[in-house]
C-alpha positions as CSV (number, residue, x, y, z in Angstrom):
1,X,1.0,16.6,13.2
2,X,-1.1,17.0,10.3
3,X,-3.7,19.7,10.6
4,X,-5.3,18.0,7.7
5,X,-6.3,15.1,9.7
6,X,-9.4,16.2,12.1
7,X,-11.8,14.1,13.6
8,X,-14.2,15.7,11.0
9,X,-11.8,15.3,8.0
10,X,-11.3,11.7,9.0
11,X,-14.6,11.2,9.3
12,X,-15.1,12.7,6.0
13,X,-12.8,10.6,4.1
14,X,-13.7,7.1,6.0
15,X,-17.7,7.6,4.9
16,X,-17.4,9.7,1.4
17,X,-17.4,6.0,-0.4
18,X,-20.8,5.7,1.1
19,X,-22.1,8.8,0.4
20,X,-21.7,8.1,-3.6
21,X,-25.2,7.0,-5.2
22,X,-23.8,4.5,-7.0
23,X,-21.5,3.3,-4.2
24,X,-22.5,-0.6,-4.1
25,X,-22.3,-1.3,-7.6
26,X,-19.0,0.3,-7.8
27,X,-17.8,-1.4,-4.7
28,X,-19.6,-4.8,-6.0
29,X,-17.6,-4.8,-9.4
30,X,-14.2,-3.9,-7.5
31,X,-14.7,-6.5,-4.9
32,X,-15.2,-9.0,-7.5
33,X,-12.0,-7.6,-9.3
34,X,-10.2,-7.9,-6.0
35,X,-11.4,-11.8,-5.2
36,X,-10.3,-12.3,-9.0
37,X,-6.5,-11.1,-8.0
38,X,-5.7,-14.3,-7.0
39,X,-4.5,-14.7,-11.2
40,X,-2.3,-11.3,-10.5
41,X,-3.2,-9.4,-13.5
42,X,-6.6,-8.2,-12.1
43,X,-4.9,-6.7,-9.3
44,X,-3.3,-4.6,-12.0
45,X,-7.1,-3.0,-12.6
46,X,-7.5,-2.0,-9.0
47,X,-4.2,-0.8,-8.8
48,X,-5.0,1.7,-11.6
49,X,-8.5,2.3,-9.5
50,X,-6.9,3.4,-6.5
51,X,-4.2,5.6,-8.9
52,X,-7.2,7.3,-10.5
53,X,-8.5,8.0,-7.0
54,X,-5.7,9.7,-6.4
55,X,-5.2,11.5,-9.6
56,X,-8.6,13.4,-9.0
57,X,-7.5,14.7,-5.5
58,X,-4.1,15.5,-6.8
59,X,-4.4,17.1,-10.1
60,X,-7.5,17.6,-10.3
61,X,-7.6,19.3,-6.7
62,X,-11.6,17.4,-6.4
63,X,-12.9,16.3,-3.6
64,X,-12.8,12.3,-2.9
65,X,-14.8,10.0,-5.4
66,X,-15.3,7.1,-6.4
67,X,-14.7,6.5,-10.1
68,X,-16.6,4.4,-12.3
69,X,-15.0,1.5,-14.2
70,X,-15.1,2.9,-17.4
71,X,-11.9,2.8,-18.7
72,X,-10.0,-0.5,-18.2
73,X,-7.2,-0.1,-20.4
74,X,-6.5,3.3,-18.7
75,X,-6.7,1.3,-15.3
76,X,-4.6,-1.4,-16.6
77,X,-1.9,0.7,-17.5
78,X,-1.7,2.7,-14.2
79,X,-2.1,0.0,-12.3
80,X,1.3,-1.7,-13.5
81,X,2.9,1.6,-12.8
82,X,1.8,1.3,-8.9
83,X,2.6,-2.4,-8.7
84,X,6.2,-1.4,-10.4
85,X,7.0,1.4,-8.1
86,X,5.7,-0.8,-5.0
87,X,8.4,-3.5,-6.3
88,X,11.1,-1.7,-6.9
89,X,10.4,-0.4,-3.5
90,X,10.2,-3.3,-2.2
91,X,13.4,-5.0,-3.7
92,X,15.6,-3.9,-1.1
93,X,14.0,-5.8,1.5
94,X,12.8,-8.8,-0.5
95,X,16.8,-9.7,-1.8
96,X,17.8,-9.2,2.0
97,X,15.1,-11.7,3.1
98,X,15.7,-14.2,0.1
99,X,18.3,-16.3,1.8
100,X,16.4,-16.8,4.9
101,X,13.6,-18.0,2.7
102,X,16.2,-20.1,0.7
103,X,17.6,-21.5,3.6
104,X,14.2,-22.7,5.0
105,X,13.3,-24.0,2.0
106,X,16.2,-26.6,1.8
107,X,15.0,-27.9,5.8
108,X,12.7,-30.6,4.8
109,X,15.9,-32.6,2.8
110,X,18.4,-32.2,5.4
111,X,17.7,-35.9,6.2
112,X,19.0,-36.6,2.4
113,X,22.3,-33.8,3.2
114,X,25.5,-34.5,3.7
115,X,27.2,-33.4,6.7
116,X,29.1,-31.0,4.8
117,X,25.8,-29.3,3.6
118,X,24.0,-29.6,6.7
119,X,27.1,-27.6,8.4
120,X,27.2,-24.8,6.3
121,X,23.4,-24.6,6.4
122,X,23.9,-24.5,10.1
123,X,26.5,-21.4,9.6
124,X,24.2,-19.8,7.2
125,X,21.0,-19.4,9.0
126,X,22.2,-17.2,12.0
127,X,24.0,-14.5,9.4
128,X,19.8,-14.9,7.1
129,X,18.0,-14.5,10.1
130,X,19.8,-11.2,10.9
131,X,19.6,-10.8,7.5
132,X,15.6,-10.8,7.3
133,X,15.3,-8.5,10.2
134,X,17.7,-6.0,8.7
135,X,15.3,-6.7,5.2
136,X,11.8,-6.2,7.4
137,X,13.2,-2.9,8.9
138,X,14.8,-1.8,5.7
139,X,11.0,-2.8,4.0
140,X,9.0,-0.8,6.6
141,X,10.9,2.1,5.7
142,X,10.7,1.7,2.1
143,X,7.1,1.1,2.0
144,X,6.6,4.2,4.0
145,X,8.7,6.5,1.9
146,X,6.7,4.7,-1.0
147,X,3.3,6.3,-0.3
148,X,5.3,9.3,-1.3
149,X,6.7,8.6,-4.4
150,X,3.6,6.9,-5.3
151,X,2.0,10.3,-5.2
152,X,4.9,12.3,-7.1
153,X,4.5,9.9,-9.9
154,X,0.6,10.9,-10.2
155,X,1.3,14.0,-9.5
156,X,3.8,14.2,-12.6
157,X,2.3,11.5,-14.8
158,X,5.4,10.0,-14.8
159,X,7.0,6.7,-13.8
160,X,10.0,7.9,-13.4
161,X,8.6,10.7,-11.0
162,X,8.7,8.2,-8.2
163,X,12.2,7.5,-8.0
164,X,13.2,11.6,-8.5
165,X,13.9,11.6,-4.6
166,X,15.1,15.0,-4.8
167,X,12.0,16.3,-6.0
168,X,9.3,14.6,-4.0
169,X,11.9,14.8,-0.9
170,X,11.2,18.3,0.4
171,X,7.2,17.8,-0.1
172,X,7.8,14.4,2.6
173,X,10.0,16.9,4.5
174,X,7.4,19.5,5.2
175,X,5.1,17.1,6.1
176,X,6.7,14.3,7.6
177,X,4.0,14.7,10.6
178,X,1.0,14.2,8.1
179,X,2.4,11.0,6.2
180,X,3.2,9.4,9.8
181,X,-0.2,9.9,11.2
182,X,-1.6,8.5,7.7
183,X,0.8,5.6,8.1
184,X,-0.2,4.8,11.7
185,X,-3.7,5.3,10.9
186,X,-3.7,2.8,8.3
187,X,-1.6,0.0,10.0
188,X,-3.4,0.3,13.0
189,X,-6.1,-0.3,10.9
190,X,-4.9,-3.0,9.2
191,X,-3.6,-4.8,12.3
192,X,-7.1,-4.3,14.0
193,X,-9.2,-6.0,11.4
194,X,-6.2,-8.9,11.1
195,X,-7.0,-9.5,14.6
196,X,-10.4,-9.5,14.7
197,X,-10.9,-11.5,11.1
198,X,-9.0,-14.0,12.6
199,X,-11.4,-14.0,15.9
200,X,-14.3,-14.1,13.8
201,X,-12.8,-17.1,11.7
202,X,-12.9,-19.3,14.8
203,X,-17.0,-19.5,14.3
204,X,-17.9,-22.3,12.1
205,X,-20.7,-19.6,9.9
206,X,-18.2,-17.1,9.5
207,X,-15.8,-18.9,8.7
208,X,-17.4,-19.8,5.2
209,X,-18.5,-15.8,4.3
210,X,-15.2,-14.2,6.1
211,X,-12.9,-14.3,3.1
212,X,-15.7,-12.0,0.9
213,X,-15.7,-9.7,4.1
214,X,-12.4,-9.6,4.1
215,X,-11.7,-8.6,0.7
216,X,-14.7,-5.8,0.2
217,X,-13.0,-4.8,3.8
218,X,-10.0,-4.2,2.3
219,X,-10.9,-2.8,-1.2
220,X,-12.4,-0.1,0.9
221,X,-8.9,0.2,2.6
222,X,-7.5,0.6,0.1
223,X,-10.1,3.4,-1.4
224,X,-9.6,5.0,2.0
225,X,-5.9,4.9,1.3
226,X,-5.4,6.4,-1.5
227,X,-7.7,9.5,-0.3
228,X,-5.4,9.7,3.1
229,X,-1.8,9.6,1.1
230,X,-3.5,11.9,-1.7
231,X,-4.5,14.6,0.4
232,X,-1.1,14.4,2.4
233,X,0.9,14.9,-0.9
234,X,-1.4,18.2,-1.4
235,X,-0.8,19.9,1.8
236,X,3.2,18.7,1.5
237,X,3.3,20.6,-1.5
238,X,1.1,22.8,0.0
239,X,3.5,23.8,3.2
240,X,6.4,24.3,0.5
241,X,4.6,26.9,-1.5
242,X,3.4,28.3,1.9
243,X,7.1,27.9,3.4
244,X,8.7,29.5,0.0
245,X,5.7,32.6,-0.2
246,X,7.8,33.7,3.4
247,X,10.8,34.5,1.5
């Protein structure tokens, strides 16, 4: 387990967005940013937020900040590195689960099938169903092993960095126990608030504010996220120095 992650250094990371004087401005403008995702290439922008985040903790060995928006062709630019890296990531499980989808997609016209068609549609769906649970657990994995080549590449400045398993490898190695805990901080966390947004929905005044409370709720996760996996690259790479220092 992660010696990192104390009760006080949680607490620390959870509230430092708060603690910045010029926090609800900066959390106004990327809340907007994030409710203007629905077009994709805004996304892009915070993507490059949480990436600069991260940079500061990483390289610049600071303590957790929040940046202003300052630069947005720097954020831009950053931010389609982290969306490229979480796709190719991704791509594993999305080709896996693409035939379920497929197949699900063709149910509404099986009226309008042949027999023939609706036959091997039948034989299909079994072999896409095991399919998409083979692509799920092969995506939980990736996504996980993600946060860490998501750091190497800030680390390195270098797009390619994230898919250089042999070099960012040994830092998830030595502490496999901190980027777990960070992991099942953050889906725990992310489960929780599912379940209680979707309480909270069932009350007809909610219901019409909930969607802004859910997206400045998750801007801040993501804030909070990119502290947790930047401070667990840092004491991976932290361990092998440590580990190699013993020699």
């Amino acid at each position: 387990m992660s010696s990192k992650f104390t009760s006080e250094n949680l607490q620390n990371i959870f509230g430092f967005p708060f603690k910045d004087e010029k926090w609800k401005p900066k959390f106004a403008v990327g809340a907007f940013i994030a409710i203007a995702s629905i077009f994709i290439i805004p996304g892009f922008f915070l993507g490059g937020y949480f990436h600069e985040i991260m940079r500061r903790i990483i390289v610049e060995k600071a303590k957790p900040s929040l940046p202003e928006w300052d630069d947005a062709g720097k954020y831009f630019k950053n931010g389609l590195k982290m969306a490229g890296v979480g796709f190719v990531y991704s791509l594993p499980s999305l080709l896996l689960t693409m035939p379920y989808i497929l197949i699900f997609l063709f149910i509404p016209f099986l009226e309008s099938m042949s027999n023939e068609y609706i036959s091997a549609l039948s034989t299909a769906m079994p072999i896409s169903l095991v399919l998409m649970l083979l692509g799920s657990l092969i995506g939980m994995v990736t996504s996980f092993l993600s946060i860490v080549a998501l750091g190497h590449m800030v680390a390195k400045d270098e797009f390619s960095a994230a898919f250089r398993i042999c070099e960012w490898w040994p830092i998830f190695w030595k502490n496999i126990g901190g980027y777990l805990l960070a992991f099942v901080i953050l889906m725990g966390l992310s489960w929780l608030s599912s379940f209680i947004f979707q309480f909270l929905a069932m009350t007809i005044i909610l219901c019409v504010v909930l969607p802004f409370i859910m997206i400045v709720f998750y801007f801040y996760l993501g804030v909070v996220s990119s502290v947790l996996f930047a401070e667990t690259y840092n004491e991976g790479v932290q361990k092998m120095a440590d580990a190699k220092a013993e020699l």
